[in-house]
KERO-237326 format. One line per 4 residues: number of its first residue (from 1); their letters; for each residue x, y, z of C-alpha. Coordinates in pm, 1 decimal, decimal comma. Layout:
KERO-237326
NUM = a = X/Y/Z | ... .
//
This chain:
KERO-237326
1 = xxxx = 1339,6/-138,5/4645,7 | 1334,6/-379,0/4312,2 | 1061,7/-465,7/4138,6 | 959,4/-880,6/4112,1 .
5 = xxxx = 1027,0/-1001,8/3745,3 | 664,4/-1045,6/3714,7 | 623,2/-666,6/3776,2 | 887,1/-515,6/3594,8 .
9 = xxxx = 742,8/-691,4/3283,6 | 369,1/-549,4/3327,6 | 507,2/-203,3/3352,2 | 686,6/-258,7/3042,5 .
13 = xxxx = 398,7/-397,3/2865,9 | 166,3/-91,1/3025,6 | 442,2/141,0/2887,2 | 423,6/-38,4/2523,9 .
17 = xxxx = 82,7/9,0/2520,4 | 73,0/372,7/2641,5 | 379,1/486,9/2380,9 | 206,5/266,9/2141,4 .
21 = xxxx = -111,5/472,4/2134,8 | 90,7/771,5/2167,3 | 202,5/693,1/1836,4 | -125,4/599,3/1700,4 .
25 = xxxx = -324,2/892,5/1780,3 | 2,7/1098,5/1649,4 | -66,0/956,5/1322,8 | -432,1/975,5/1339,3 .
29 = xxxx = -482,6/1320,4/1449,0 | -167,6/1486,3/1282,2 | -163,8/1306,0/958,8 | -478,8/1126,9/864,8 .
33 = xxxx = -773,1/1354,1/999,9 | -523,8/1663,4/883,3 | -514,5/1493,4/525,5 | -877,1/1394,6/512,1 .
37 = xxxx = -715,1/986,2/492,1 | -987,4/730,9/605,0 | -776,8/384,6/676,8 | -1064,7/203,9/812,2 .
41 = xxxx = -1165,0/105,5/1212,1 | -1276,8/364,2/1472,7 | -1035,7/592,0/1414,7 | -1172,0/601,7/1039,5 .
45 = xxxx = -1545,6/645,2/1116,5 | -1448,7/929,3/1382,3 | -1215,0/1107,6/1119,7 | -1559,0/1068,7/885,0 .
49 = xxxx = -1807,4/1183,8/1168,7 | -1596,6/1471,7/1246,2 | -1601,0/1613,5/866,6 | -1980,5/1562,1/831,4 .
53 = xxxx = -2064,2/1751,4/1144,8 | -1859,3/2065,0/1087,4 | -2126,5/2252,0/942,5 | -2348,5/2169,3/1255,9 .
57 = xxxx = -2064,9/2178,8/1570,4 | -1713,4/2388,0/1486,8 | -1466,8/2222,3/1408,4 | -1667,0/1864,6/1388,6 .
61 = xxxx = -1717,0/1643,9/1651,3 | -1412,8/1556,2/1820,3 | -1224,4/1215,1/1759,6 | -1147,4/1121,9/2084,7 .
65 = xxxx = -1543,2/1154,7/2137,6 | -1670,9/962,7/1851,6 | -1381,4/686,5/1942,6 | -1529,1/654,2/2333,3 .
69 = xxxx = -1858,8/705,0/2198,2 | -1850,8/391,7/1969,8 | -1599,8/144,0/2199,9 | -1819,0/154,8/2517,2 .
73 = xxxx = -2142,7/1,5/2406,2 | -1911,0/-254,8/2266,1 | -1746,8/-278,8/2536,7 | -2080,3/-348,4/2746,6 .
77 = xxxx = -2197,3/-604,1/2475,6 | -1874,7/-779,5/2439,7 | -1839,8/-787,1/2853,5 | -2198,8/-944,9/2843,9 .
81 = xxxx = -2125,6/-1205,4/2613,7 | -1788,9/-1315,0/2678,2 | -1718,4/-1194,6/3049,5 | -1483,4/-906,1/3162,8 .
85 = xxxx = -1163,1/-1111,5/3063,8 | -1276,2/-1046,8/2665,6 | -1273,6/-687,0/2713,4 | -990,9/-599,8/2978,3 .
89 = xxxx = -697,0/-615,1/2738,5 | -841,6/-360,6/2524,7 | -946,9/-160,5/2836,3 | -606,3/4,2/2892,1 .
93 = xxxx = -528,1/49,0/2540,1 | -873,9/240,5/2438,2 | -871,2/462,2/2730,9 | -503,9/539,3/2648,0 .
97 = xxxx = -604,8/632,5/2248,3 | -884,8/808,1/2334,2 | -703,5/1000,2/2598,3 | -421,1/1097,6/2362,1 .
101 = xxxx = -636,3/1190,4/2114,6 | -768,0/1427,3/2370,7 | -465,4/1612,8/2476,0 | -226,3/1552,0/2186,5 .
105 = xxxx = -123,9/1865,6/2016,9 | -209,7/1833,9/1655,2 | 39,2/1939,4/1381,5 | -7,4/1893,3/1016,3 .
109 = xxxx = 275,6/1662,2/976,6 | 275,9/1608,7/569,9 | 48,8/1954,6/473,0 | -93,5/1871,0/174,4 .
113 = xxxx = 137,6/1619,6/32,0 | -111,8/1337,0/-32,3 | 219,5/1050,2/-50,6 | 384,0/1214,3/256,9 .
117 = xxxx = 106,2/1144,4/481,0 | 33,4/829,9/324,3 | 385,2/676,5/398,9 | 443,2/828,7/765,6 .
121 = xxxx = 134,8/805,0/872,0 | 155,4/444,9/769,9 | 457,3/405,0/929,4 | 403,6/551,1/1219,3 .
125 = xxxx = 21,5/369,0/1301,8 | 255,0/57,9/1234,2 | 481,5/94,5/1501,0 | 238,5/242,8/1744,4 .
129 = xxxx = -20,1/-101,8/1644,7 | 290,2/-314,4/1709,9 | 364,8/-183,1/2000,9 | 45,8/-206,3/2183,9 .
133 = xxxx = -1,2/-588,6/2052,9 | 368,2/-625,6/2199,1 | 260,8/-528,6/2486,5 | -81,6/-746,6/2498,1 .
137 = xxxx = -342,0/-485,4/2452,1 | -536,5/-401,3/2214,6 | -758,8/-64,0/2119,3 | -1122,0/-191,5/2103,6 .
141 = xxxx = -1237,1/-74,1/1784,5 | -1339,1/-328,3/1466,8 | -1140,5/-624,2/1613,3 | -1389,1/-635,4/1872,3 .
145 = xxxx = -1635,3/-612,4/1692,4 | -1552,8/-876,3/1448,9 | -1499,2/-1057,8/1729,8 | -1841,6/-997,6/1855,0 .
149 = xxxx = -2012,0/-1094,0/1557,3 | -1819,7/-1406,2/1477,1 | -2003,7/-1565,3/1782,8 | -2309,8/-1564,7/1538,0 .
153 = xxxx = -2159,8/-1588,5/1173,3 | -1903,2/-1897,1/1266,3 | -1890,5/-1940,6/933,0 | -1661,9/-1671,4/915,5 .
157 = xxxx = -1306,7/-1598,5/1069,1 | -1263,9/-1245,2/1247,5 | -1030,9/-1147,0/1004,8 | -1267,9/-1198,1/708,8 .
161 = xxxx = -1515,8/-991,5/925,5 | -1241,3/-712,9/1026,8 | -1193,6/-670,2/682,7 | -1525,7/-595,3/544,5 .
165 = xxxx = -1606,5/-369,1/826,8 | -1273,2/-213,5/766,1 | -1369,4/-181,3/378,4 | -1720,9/-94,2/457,7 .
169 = xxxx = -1561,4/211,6/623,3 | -1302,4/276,1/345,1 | -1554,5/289,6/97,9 | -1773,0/539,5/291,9 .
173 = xxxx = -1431,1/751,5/358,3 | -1443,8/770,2/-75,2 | -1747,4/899,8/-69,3 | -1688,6/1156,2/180,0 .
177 = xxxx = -1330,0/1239,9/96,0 | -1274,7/1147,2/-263,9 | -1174,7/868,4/-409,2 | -814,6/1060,4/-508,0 .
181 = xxxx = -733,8/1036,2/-138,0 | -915,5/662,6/-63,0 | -670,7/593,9/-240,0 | -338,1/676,6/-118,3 .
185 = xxxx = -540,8/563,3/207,8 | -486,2/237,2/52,8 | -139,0/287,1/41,9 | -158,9/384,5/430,6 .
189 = xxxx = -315,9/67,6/486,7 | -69,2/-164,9/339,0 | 210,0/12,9/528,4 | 7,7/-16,7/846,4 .
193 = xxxx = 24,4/-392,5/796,7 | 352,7/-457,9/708,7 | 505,7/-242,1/959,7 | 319,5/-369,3/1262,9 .
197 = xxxx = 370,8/-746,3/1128,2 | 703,5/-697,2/1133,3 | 776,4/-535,0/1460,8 | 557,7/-822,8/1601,9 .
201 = xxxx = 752,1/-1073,6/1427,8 | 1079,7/-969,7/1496,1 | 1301,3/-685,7/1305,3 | 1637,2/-928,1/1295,2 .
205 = xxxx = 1544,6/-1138,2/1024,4 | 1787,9/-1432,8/953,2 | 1833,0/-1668,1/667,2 | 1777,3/-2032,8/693,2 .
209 = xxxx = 2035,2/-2252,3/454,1 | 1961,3/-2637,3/344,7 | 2239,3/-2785,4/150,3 | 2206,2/-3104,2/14,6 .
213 = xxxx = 2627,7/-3204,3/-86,6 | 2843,2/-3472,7/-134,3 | 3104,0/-3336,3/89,4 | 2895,5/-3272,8/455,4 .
217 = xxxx = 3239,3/-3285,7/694,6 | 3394,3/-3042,4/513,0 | 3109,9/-2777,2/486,2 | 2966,4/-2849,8/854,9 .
221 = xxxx = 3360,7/-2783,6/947,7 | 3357,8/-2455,3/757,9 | 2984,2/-2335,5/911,3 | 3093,3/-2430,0/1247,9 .
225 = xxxx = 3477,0/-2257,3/1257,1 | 3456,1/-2035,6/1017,4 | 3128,6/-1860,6/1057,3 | 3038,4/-1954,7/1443,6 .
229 = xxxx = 2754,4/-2098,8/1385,5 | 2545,3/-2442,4/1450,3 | 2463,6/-2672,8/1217,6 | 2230,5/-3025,6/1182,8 .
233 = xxxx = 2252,4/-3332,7/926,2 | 1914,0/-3443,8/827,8 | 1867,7/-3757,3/666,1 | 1776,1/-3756,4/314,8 .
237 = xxxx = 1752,9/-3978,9/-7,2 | 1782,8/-3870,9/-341,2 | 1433,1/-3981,9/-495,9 | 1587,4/-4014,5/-850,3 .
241 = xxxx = 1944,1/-4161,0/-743,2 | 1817,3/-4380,6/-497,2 | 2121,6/-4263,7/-284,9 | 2097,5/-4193,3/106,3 .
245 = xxxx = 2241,9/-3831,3/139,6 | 2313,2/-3598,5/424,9 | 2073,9/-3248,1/424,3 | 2281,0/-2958,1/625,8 .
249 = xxxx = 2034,5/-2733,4/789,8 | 2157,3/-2391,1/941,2 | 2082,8/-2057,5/1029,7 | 2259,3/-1727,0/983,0 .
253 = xxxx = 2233,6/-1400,8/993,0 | 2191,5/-1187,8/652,3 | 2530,4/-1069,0/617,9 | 2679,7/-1423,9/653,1 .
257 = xxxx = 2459,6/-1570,3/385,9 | 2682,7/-1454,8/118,1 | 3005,7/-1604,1/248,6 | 2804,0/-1893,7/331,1 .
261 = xxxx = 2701,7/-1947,3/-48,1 | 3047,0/-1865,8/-171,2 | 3231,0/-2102,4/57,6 | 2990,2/-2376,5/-24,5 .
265 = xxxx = 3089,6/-2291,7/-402,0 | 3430,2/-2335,9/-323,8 | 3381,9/-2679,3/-101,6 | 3154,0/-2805,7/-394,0 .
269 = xxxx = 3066,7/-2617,0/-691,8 | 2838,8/-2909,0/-754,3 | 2627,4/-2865,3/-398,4 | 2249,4/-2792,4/-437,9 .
273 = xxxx = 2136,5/-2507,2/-139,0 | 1824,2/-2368,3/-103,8 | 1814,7/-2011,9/98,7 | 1494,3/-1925,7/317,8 .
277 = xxxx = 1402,8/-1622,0/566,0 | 1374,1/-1695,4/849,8 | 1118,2/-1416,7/1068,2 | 1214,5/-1479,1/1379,0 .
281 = xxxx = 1506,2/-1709,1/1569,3 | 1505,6/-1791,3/1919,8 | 1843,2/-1942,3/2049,8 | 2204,9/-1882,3/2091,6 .
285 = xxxx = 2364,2/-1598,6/1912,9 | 2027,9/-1507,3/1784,5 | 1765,3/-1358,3/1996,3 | 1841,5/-1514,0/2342,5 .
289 = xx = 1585,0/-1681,7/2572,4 | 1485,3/-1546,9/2906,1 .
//
């Protein structure tokens, strides 16, 4: 029996999430808590609650504890304010973390290599944080919070609040961990960032040309046989000239960039182009539409 569109694409953004936190608590409990590596959030203030309470309970508090322990009254509070539909993407995704950070074996994954655990448990947080905002969850945690507390500082954005909690818990992981480690957590941070940004916005990057030439036929014929690809005349005037000119606009990928630039060259060593990234590219021959 087959599964309705609609259907198949929840499971798959159920499974994101789940192998998302998978990968989160993987770097959480076998690199960052191993390492003593505060990166901010939850996960940060359970790593911290678990090292101050190892003299009282063995082996500290757990993190899966401290994680529950901390998301459901904020849970409750954001439910109260802004009704169960605030709060039931990050339902799925927080029960997932805090169940894998159960039942997840732990392994010290980078021992006591400080730059090791740094970059792959960077890395690896990335990809699980990109995955469970791929698949429209998200884990609770400071978000929500900011979130939360937005509704009565308006003068601030969430992220402006996220960060400050986020620092607030940094700063606290110094004290408790050394400042030697906060920062490399730093490090972690940064990596965290830029990995999940760019599994959000797309890993196929592409480069976007503008070429402003005297000799448009000729060029568009080359784009357009020769490399396969599109291309659109904008309208332009030269502002010191005075002259009415015809901008070429395209897109290609990152490998055809630089037989794009050398077959302009050839065309008209006298052309002006200007080369851009381009994140993401929805279309034909890019990343098709479904």
């Amino acid at each position: 029996m087959k599964l309705a569109n609609g259907k198949k694409s929840k499971l798959l953004e159920y499974l994101m999430i789940i192998v998302g936190t998978g990968l989160m608590a993987l770097a959480i409990n076998s690199v960052f808590d191993a390492s003593g590596m505060v990166t901010g959030g939850f996960s940060g203030v359970a790593i911290i609650v678990k090292a101050w309470t190892k003299g009282v309970i063995d082996g500290g508090i757990p993190l899966w504890v401290t994680n529950i322990g901390l998301n459901v009254p904020l849970f409750l509070i954001g439910w109260k304010i802004h009704g169960f539909s605030f709060v039931k993407k990050a339902l799925i995704g927080e029960i997932s973390l805090s169940a894998w950070l159960a039942f997840q074996p732990v392994w010290n994954l980078a021992g006591d290599d400080l730059l090791l655990a740094a970059l792959y448990g960077g890395v690896i947080q990335g990809v699980g944080i990109g995955l469970v905002f791929l698949g429209g969850g998200t884990t609770g945690g400071t978000d929500m919070m900011a979130a939360i507390i937005q509704k009565y500082l308006k003068h601030y954005s969430i992220a402006q609040i996220m960060q400050i909690i986020d620092a607030g818990v940094v700063l606290v992981g110094m004290y408790v961990f050394g400042i030697h480690k906060a920062l490399y957590a730093i490090i972690a941070v940064y990596l965290v960032t830029k990995v999940s940004d760019s599994l959000i916005e797309g890993l196929k990057f592409s480069k976007t040309a503008y070429i402003i030439t005297g000799k448009p036929d000729e060029i568009s014929n080359m784009i357009i046989n020769d490399l396969d690809r599109g291309v659109t005349g904008i309208n332009a005037k030269g502002m010191y000239s005075g002259q009415d000119k015809l901008m070429l606009f395209c897109v290609v990928n990152k490998k055809e960039i630089v037989m794009l630039k050398e077959k302009v060259d050839e065309i008209d060593p006298a052309a002006f182009v200007i080369v851009t990234d381009a994140r993401e590219v929805h279309g034909e021959g890019f990343i098709e539409k479904k």
